[in-house]
Backbone as numpy.savetxt, mean C-alpha at the origin, in Angstrom:
# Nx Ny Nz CAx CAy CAz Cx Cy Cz
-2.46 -9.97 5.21 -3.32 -9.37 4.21 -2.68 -8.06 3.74
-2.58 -8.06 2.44 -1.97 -6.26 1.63 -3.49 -6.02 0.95
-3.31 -4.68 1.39 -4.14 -3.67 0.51 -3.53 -3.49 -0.42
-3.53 -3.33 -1.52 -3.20 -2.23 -3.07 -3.50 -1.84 -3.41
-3.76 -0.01 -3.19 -4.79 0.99 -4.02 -4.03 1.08 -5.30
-4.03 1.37 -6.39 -3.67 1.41 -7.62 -4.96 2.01 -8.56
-4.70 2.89 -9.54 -6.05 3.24 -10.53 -5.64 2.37 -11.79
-4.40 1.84 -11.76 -4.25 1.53 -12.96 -3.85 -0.28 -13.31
-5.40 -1.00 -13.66 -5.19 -2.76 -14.28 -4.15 -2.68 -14.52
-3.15 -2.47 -14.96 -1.95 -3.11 -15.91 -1.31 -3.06 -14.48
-0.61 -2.02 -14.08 -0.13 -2.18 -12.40 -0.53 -3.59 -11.41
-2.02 -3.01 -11.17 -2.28 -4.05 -10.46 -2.40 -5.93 -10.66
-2.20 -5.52 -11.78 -1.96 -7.33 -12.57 -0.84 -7.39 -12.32
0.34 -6.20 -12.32 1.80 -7.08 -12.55 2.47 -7.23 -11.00
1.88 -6.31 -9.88 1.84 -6.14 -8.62 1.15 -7.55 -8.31
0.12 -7.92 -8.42 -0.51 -9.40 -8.39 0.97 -10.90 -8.36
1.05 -10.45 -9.86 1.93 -11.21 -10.41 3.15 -11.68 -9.73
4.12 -10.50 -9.62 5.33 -9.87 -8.28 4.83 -11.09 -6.83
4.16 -10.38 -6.44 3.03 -11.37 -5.53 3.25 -12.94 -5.60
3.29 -12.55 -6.57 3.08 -14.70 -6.60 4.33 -15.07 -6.80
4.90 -14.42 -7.46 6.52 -14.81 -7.55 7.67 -14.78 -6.30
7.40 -13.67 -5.84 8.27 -13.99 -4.20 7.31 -14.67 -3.29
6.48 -15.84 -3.59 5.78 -16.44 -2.65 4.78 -15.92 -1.60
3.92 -14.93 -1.63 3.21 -14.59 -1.09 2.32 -15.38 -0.73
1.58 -15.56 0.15 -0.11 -16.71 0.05 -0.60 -15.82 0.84
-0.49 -14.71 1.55 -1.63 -14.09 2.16 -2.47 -13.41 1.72
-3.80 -12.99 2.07 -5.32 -12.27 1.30 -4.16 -11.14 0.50
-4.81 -10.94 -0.92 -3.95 -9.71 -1.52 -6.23 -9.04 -1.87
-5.77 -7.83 -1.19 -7.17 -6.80 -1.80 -6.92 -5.89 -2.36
-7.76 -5.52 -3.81 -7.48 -4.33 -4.30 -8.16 -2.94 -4.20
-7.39 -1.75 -4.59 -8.95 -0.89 -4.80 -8.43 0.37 -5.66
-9.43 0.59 -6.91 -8.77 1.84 -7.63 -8.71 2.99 -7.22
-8.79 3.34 -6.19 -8.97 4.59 -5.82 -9.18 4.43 -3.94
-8.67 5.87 -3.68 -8.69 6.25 -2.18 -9.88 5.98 -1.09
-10.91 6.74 -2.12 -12.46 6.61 -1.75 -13.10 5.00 -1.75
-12.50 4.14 -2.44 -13.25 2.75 -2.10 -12.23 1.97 -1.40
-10.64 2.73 -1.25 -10.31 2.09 -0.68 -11.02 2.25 1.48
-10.86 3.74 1.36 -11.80 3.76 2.70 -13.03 2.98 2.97
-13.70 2.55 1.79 -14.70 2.03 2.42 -14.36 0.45 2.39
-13.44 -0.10 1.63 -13.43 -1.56 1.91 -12.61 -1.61 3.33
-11.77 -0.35 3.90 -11.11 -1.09 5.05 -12.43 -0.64 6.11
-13.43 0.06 6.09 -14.25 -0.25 7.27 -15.02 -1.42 7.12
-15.43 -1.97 5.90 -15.81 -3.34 5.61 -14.84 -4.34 6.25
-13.97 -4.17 5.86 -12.65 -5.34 6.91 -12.62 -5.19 8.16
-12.79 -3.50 8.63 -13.42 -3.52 10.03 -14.46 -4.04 10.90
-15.84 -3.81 10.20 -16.80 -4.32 10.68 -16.91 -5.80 10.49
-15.83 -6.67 9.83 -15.29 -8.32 9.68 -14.29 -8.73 10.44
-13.83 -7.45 11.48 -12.74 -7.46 12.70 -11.20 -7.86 11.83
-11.25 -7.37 10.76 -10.18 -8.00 9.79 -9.66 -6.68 9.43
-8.08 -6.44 9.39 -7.52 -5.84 8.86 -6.37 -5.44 7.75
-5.94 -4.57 7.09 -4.78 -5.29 6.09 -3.39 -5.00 7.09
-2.47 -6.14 6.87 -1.11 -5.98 7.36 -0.59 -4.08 6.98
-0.32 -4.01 5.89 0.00 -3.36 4.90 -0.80 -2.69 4.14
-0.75 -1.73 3.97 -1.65 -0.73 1.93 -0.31 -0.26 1.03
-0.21 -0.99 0.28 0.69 -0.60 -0.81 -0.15 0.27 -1.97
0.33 1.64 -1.67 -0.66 3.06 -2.24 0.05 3.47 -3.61
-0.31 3.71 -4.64 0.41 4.59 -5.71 -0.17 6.39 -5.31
0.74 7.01 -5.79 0.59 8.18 -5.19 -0.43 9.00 -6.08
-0.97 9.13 -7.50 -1.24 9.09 -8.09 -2.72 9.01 -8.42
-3.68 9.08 -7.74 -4.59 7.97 -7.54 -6.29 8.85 -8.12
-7.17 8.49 -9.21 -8.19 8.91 -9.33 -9.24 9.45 -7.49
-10.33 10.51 -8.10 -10.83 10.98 -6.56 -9.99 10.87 -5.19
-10.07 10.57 -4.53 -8.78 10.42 -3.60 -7.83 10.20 -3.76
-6.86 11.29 -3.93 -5.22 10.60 -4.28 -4.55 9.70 -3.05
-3.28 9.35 -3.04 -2.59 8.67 -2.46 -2.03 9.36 -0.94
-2.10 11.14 -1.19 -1.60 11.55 -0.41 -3.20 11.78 0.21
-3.86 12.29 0.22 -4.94 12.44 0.63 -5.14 11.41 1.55
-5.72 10.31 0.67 -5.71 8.94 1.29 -4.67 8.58 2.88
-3.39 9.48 2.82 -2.45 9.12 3.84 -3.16 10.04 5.05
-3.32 11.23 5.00 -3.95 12.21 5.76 -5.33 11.99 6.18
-5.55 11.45 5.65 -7.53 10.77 5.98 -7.02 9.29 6.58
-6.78 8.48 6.65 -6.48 7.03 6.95 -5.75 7.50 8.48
-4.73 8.96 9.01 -4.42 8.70 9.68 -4.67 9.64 10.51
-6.15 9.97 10.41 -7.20 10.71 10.86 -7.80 10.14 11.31
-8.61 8.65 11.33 -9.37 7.75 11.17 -9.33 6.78 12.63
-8.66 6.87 13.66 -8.81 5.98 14.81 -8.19 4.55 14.56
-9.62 4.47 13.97 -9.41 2.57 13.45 -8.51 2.20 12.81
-7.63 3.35 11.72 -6.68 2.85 10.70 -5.62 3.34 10.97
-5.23 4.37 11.76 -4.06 4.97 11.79 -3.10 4.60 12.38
-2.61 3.40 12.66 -1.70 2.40 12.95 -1.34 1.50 11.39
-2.14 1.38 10.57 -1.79 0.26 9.59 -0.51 1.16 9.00
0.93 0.34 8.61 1.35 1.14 7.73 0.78 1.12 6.12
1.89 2.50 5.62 1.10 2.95 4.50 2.61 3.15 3.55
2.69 2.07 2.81 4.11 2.38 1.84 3.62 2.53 0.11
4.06 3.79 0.31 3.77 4.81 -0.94 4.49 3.94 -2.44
4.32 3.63 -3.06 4.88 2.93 -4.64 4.69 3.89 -5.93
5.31 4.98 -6.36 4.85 5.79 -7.23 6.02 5.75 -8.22
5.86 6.07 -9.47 6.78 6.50 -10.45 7.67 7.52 -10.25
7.30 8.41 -9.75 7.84 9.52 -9.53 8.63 9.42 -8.31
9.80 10.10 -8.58 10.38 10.37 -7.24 10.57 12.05 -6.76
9.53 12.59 -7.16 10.13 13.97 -6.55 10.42 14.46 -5.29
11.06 14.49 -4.57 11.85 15.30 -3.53 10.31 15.82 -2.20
9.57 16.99 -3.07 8.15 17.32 -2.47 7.50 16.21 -2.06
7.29 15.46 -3.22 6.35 14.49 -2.81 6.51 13.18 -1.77
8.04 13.15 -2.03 8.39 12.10 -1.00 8.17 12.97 0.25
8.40 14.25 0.17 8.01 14.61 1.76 7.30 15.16 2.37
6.16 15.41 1.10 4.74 15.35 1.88 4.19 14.38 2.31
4.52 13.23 1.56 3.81 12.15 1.89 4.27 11.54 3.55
5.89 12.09 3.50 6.23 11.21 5.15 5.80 12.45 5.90
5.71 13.59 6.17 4.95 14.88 6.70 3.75 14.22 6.80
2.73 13.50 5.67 1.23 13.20 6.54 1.13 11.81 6.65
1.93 11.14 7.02 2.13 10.16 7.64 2.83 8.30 7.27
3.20 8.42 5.56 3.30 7.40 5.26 4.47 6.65 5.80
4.72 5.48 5.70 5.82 4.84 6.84 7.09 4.40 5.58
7.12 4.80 4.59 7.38 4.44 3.15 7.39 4.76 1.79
8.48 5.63 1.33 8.19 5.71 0.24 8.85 5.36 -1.03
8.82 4.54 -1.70 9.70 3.95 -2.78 9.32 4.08 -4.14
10.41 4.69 -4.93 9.98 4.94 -6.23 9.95 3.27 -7.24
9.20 2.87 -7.66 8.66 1.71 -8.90 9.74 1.36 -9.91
10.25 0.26 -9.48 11.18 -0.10 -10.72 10.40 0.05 -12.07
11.30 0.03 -13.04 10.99 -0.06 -14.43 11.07 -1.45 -14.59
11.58 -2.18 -14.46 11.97 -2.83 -14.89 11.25 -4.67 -13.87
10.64 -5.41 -14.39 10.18 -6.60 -13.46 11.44 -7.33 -12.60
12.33 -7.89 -12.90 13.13 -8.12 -12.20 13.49 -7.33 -10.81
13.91 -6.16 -11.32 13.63 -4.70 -10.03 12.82 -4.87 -8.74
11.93 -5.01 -10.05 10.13 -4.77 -9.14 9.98 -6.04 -8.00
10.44 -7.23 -8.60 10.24 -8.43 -7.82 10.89 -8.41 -6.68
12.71 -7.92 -6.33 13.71 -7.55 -5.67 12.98 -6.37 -4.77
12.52 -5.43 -5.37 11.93 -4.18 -4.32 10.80 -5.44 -3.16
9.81 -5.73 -4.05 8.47 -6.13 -3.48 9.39 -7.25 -2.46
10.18 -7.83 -2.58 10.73 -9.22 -1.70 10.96 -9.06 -0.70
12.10 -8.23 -1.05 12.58 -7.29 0.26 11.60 -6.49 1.27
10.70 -5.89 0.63 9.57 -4.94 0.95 8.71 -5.73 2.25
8.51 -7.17 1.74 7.93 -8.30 2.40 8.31 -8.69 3.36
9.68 -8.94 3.33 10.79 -9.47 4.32 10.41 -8.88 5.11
10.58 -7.24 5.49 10.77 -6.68 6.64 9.56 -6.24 6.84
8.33 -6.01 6.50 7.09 -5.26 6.99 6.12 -6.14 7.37
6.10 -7.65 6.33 5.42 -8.86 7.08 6.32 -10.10 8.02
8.07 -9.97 7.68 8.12 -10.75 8.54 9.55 -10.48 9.64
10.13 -9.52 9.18 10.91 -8.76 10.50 10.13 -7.88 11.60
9.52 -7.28 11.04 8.30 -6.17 11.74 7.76 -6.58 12.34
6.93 -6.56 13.76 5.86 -6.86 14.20 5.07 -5.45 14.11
3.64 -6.20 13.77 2.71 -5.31 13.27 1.73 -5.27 14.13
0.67 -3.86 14.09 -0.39 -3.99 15.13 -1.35 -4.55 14.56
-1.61 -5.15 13.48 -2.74 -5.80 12.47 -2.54 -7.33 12.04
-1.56 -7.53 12.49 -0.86 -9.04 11.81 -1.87 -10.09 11.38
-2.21 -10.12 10.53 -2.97 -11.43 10.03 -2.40 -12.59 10.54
């Protein structure tokens, strides 16, 4: 199962999309923002269900992405899931605040779909199936 916080439909349709193209079939959940993403993973909690993965944009309406990393790994229940950051931006700060409050990941967003498919494949390879995870669906 991947989480995908994202604020922005067009993203999360083409992230979807990506998805289906390097063969994914596991639960894909979304959420626009930090704040519902906290509450759908205690919902997955209290369903003893967790996500493999949260693929976060950094970016993010009410709870940003970094926020979201610092609260999630505050949290007991969640602070084992990894958390790989997907943002436009690559600034220098931000990549290292974000691994400073805890993300396991941070990769700047191809432009380009082809890119994007190659990042996400690879991305897959090793976090759902080189990795052993403490959440493994």
């Amino acid at each position: 199962m991947i989480l995908v916080v994202d604020d922005s439909e067009t993203e999360l349709e083409v992230t979807k999309l990506v998805l289906e193209q390097v063969g994914f079939e596991g639960e894909l959940l979304t959420s626009p923002d930090g704040r519902e993403a906290i509450d759908l993973l205690w919902q997955l909690f209290q369903e003893n269900r967790l996500p493999d993965i949260i693929l976060c944009d950094l970016n993010l309406e009410n709870i940003g992405g970094l926020s979201l990393i610092k609260r999630l790994r505050n949290i007991h229940e969640f602070r084992l899931i990894p958390i790989i950051i997907l943002s436009g931006a690559d600034f220098s700060d931000d990549v290292k605040a974000c691994y400073e409050a805890g993300a396991n990941a941070y990769i700047k967003k191809p432009a380009d779909l082809t890119s994007k498919i190659d990042v996400v494949r690879n991305l897959l390879q090793f976090w759902l199936t080189d990795t052993s995870l403490p959440y493994q669906s």
